[in-house]
N, C-alpha and C positions, 0 to 999 in steps of 0.2 A: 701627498700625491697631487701633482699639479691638477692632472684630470681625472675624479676618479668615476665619472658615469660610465657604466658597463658598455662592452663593444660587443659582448655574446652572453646570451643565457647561459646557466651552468650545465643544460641540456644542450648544446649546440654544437657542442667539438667534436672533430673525429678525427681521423688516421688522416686522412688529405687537409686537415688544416696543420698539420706539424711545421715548424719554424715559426707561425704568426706570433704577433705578440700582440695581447689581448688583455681586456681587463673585465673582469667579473665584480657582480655583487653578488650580496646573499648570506645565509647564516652558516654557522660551523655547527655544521651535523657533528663534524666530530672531528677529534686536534691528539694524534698518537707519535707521543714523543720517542724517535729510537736513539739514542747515542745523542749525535748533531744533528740529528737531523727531525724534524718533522712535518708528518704526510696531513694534510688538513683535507676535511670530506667539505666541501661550499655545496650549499645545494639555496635553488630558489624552486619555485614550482613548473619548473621547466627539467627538473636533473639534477643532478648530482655532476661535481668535478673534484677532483684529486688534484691539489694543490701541493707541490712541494718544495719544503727551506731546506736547499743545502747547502755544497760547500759555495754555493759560486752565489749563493745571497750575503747582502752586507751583514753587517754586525748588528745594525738597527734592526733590519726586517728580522734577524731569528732570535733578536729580542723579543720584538713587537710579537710575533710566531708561537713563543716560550709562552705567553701570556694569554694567550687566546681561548675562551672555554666556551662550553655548549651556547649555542643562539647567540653568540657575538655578532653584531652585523656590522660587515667590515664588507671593504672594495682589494680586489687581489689585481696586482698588475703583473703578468710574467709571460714566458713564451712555453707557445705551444712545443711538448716534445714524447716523442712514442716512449710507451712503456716496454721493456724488454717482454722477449716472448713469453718466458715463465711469471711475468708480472702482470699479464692480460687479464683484464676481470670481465669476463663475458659474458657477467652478471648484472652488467651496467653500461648502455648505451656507449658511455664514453671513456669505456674500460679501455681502449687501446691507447687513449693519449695520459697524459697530467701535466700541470701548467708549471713551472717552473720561476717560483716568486721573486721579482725584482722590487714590488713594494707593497706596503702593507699599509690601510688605511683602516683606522677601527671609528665607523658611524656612531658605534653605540655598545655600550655593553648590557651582560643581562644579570639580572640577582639568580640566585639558587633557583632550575626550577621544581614548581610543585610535580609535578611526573616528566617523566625521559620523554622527548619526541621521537630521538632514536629508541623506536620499540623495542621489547627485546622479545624472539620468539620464546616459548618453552619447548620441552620433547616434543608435547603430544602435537605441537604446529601451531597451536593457540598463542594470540599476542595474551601479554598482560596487560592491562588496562584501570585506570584507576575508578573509580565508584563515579556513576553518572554523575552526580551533583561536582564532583570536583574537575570532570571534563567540563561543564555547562558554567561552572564560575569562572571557570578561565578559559572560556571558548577560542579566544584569539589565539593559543598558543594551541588547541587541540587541532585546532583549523589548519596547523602545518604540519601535519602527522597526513605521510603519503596516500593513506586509504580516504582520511578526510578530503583531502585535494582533489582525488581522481575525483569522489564522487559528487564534490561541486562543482568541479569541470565537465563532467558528463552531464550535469541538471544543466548548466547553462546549453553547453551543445544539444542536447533536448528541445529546450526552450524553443532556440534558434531553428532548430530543424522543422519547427511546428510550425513557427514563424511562415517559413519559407514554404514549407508544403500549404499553406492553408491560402496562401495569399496566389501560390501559384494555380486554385482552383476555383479564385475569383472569390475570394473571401474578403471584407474586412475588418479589420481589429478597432474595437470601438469600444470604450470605457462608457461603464456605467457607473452609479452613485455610491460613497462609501456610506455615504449618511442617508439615509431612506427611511422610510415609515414602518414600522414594527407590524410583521405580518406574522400569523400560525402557520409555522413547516414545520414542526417539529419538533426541536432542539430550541432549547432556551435562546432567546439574544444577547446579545454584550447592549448594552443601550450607551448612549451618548446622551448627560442633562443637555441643555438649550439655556445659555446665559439670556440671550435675548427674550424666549420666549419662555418665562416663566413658569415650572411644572410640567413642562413637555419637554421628549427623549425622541432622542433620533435611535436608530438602529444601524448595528453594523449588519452586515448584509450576509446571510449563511448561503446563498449564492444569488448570482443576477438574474434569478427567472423569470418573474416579472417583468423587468426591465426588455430583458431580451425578445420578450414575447412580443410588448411594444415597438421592438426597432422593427419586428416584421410586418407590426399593421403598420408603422413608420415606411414602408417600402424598401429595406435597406434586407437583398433576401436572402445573403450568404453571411454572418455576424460571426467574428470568434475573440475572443479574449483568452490574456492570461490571466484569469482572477483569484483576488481577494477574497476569502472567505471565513466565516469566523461564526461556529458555534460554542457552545456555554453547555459543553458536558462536559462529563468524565473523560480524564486520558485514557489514551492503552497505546501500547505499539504504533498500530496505523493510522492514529487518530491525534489531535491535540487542536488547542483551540483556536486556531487560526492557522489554515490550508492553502492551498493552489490550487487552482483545475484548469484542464483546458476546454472551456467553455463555447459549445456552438450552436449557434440554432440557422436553421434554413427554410424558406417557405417554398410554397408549390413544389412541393417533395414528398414522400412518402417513405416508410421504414425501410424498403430495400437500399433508395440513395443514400441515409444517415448511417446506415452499416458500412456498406460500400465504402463511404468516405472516411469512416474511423477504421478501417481494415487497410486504407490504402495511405490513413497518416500513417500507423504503427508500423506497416510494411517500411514506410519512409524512412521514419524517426530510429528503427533497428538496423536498417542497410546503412545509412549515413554516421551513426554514431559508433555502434559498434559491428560494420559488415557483417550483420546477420540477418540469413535469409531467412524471412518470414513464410508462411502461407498466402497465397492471395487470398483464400476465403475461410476465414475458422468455423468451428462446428457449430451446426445451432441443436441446442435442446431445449426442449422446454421445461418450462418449470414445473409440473409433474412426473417430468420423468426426471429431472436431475435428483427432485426428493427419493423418490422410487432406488433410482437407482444407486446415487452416490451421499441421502442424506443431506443435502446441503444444496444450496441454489447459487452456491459459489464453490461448486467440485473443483478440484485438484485434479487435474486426467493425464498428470506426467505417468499415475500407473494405471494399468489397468482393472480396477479390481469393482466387480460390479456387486451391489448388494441383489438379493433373489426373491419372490414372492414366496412363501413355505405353509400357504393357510394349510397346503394337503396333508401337514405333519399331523393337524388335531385330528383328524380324522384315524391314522394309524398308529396310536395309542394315549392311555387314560393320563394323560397330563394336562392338568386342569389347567396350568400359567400359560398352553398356548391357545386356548381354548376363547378367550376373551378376543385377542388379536384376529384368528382367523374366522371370528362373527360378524369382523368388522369388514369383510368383502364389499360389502355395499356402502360403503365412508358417505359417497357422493356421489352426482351424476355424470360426474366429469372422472371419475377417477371406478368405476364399478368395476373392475378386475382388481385392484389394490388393496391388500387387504395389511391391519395391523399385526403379522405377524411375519416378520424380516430374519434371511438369514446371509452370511457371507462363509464362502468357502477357501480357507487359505489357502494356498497348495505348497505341497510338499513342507510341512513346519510342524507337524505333529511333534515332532519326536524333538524339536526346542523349545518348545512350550511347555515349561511347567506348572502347577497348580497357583503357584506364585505368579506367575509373570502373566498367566491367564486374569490373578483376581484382579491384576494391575489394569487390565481389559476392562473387568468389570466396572471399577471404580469409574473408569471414562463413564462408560456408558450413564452410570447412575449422578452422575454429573450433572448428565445431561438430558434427567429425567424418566430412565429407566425403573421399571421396578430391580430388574436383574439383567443378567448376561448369561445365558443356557451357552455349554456348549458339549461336543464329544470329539472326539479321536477317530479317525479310520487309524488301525495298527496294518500290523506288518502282514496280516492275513484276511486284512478287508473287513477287521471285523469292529462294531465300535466297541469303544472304551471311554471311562472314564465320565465325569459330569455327568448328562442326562440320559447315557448310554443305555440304562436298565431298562429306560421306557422304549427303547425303539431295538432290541436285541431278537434277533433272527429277520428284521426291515433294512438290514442294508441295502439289498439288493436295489430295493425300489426308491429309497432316499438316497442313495450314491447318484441312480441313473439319471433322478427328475432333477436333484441339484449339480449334478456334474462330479462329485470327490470320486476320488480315489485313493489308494495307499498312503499313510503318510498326510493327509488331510484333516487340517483342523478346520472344524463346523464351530461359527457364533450363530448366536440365533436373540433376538430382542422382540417379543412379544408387549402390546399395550392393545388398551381400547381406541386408541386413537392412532391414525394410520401416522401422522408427522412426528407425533413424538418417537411413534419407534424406529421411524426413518432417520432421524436427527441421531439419537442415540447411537444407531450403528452407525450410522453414519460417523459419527464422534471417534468410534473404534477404528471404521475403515480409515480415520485419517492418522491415528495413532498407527497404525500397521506400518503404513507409508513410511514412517518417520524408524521406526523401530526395526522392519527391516530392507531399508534405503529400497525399496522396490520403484523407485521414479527409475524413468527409461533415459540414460543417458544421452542420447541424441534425442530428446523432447524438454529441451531447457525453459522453453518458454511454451507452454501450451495456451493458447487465447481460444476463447470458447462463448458461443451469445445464450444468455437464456433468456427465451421467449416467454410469451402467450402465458403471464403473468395473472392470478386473481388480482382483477381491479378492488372488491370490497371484501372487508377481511370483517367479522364481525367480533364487539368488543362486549364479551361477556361480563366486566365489572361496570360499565356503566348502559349494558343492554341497548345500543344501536349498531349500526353499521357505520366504516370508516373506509377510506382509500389506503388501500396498502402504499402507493406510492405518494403523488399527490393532487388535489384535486382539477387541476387540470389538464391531467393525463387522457387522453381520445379513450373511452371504450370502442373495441374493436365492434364494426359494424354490426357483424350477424346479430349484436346484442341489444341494439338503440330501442329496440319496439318491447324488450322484458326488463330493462330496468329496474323498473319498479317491483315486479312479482316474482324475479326471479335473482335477486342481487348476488346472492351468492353462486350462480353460475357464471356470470359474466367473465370476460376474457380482455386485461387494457391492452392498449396498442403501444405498449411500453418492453423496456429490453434492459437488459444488465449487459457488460462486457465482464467478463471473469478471466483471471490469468493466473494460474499456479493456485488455486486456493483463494485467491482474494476478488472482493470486487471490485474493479479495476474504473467501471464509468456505469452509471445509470442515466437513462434516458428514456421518451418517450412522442408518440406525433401527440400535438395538445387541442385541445380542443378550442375551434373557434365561433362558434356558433353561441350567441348568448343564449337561449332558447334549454340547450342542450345543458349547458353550464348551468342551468336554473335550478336543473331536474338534476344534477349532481348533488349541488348544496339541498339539496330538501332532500333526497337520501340520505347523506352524513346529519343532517339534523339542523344545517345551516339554515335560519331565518333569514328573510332577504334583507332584512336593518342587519344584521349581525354580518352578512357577506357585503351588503356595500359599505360597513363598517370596516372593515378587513379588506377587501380587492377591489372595491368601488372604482377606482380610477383606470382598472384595466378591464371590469367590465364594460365600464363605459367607451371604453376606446372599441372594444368588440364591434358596436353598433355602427361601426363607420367602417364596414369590408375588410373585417381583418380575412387576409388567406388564412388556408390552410398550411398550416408547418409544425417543426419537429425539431429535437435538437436532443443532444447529448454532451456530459461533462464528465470527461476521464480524469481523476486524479494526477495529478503530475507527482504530488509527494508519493503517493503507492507505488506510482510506475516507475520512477527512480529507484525506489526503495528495491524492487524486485529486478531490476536491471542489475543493482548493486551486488544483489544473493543479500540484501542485509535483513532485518528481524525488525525494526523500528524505522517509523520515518524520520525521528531523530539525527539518523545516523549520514539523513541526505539536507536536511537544512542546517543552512547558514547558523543562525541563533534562535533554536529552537527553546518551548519550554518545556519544564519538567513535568512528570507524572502528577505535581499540582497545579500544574498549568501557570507556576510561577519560575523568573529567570534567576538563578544562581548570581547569577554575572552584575546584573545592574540591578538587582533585588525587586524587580516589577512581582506584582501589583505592590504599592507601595501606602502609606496617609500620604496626604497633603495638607499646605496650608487651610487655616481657619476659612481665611479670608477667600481664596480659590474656591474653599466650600459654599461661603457667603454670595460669593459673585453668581455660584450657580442655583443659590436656593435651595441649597441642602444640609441638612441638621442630620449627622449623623444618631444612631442610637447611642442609648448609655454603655451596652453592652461591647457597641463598638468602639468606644472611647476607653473603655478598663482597658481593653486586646493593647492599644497604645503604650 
């Protein structure tokens, strides 16, 4: 083929370009030979085209045609020409045309592959898919599987749409260091040895917080990045060892602007990418009542289904297992109507629920730290049945009315001495319900929701002091600066979650600028002042030169893809992700290295590490 660079995507033809003559690139989805003739599927990540060798192609091209198999990448030269009416695929963008091959150029051919890129559905609608490790070793070729496409094309359009909204509100994008000083947040570091500096390790960064906090005593007072991030724990689903976030911080602002402004990206980022209309303002609850009510301080509120207070049940009859829970009325000061003993009312599912599919309930619960799962039946005559039903017979009246059931209602109920374990635990169940029977509200596809008014200090029972539930330079909210010290566990930070479907979608907080106050932090948590200007020393020290006051927040980009997607993993939205062991399939990272690479860096592996070899 004299010329064979493409003149259109394989997504680009329609009904009004019939008679052009065009040339395409791209791979052979698929090559179906009928008689003389055959229809070839070209697709690149723009579409699919229908290519076809008939009679009025040479002898060479439906040679070249004959010969063609899956992921060939070859260049088609032909004319555009409409498909008859019965042969309309309305299935496919550019179902009304097919190109009509005058030449045939093969770039490259392909060996056998390891899995079909043409998926193939089953009955029940499900792809078949080959076992993650053998997606992950030949990521390049999974990376052309449609679903993969859309949703790398959709992270970038994301990206870009962040881009655009954040800089249109006077924001800007300013890179911080991959290589930094090993700080306590949390999560192990990945270290970096130092050839130069012998014995000493950089760290990669598990996010720019620090940094960022500097750009705003730096005076730079709207900051956002796409960043790099990288913790040293365990995978799962939404997690693995190096992430994305869309990182911001803003000074002379306060919690309502940093809301405001991440309500009005995601408003952005959903109208732009996929025309959907968002909320201007999602709901706020707090973090008491999300436990309270939904078990989890990252609720799911596509349904509706609220857990209930039930201490009054110990009172109306001799059942010692609720007995413990509803003592616990008085947990805290903060929470004195809250008592350990929770219940949820399903409506209308009694009579699906069998004593099986109930223990399958149970087992949730005790998962997640229940002793048990009580429950009973409202029947067909209001009266209860079943499980704990003996102890509260001829009480319906008065337990129907205070919890709400009726007919046909199944009651759970999870009693402990401790008000969050039994929150958690039903909670656990209220989200198995969800899933068991699809009770999300079809028009609530994305529900975004803020929880508030957070416990600043959480106390740490195996080593007996107090800790920051978030981190240590999170603002405790005002009302509390004067009880700090005698009252730690009532305090309240000036810090927020964004939650979306069940997940948590960004954590943030206003931080504290004041060294004074920052002092009185660290000698709470146990920080000596050697050990904190050990650890943060370079950012206290910048404190003392007028840092403002600011705040900021970083929303995951891999979760927020991931849940735009409907997908289960954020595997499923990056590029070349790693496995479950935080190792790549594909280029077999982490890998040894040479002696000598070791030598350069002054490090002598173990003996035990050298057997593994």
């Amino acid at each position: 083929m004299e010329n064979s660079k493409r003149t259109v995507t394989c997504g680009d033809l329609r009904a009004a370009d019939v008679g052009k003559t065009v040339v395409l690139n791209g791979w052979v989805h698929r090559n179906r030979l009928l008689g003389g003739l055959s229809f070839i599927l070209l697709r690149d990540r723009y579409g699919l085209t229908q290519v076809v060798v008939g009679d009025k192609a040479s002898d060479d091209v439906k040679k070249i045609a004959s010969t063609l198999k899956s992921e060939y990448c070859v260049a088609v030269k032909g004319v555009v020409a409409a498909r008859s009416e019965k042969d309309i695929n309305k299935d496919m963008p550019t179902g009304e045309i097919e190109v009509e091959a005058q030449e045939i150029e093969i770039f490259t051919t392909s060996e056998v592959l390891p899995f079909q890129i043409d998926e193939v559905r089953q009955k029940d609608g499900t792809i078949s898919l080959p076992s993650e490790d053998i997606r992950l070793k030949y990521r390049y070729l999974d990376l052309r599987r449609a679903p993969m496409q859309h949703n790398i094309i959709l992270r970038s359009q994301v990206t870009f749409a962040t881009r655009e909204y954040l800089t249109s509100k006077g924001f800007l994008e300013i890179e911080t260091p991959t290589f930094i000083k090993s700080t306590p947040e949390g999560a192990r570091d990945y270290l970096v040895p130092s050839r130069v500096h012998p014995g000493k390790f950089y760290s990669l960064p598990q996010s720019p917080q620090l940094y960022k906090q500097l750009l705003m005593v730096s005076g730079f007072d709207k900051y956002f990045q796409i960043a790099r991030c990288y913790r040293d724990e365990d995978a799962r689903g939404d997690r693995q060892p190096e992430f994305t976030q869309i990182d911001m911080e803003l000074s002379f602002t306060n919690r309502e602007e940093v809301l405001e402004t991440t309500e009005g990206l995601m408003g952005y980022i959903f109208k732009k990418t996929m025309n959907y209309e968002l909320p201007v303002h999602f709901d706020r609850i707090s973090w008491d009542d999300a436990f309270d009510l939904y078990g989890s301080d990252k609720p799911d509120l596509r349904f509706d289904l609220k857990m209930q207070d039930a201490a009054f049940m110990a009172d109306l009859a001799d059942f010692n297992a609720f007995k413990a829970g509803a003592a616990n009325a008085d947990h805290n000061i903060e929470r004195h109507k809250r008592s350990g003993l929770k219940a949820l009312v399903v409506k209308n599912v009694a009579d699906k629920y069998s004593r099986k599919t109930i223990e399958a309930l149970e087992e949730v619960a005790k998962i997640n730290h229940a002793k048990g799962l009580a429950w009973m039946k409202v029947n067909a005559e209001g009266k209860f049945e079943g499980g704990i039903s003996k102890f509260y017979a001829g009480k319906e009246a008065e337990v129907c009315e205070k919890l709400g059931a009726e007919k046909n209602d199944l009651l759970l109920f999870v009693s402990d001495e401790k008000w969050q374990v039994a929150c958690v635990a039903l909670g656990a169940v209220r989200k198995q319900l969800g899933k068991d029977l699809n009770l999300y509200n079809p028009n609530d596809e994305f529900h975004f929701a803020w929880i508030i008014d957070f416990p600043y200090f959480a106390w740490n029972e195996d080593e007996n002091h107090w800790e920051t539930e978030h981190h240590m330079f999170t603002l405790p909210q005002k009302k509390y600066w004067d009880t700090l010290e005698s009252d730690p566990g009532a305090v309240k930070g000036d810090l927020y979650d964004l939650v979306l479907n069940g997940y948590e979608l960004a954590s943030g907080s206003m931080r504290i600028n004041d060294p004074a106050l920052q002092q009185r932090i660290f000698k709470i948590v146990g920080y000596s002042e050697e050990r904190a200007k050990k650890a943060f020393g370079f950012l206290v020290q910048a404190f003392k030169f007028g840092a403002p006051p600011h705040g900021g927040i970083a929303p995951g980009l891999d979760r927020l893809i991931m849940l735009m997607c409907h997908e289960e993993s954020i595997h499923e939205v990056i590029a070349f992700p790693k496995n479950n062991l935080a190792a790549s399939p594909m280029d077999e990272c982490p890998s040894f290295v040479d002696e000598q690479q070791l030598k350069d860096l002054h490090i002598v592996c173990t003996e035990k590490e050298k057997d593994s070899e």
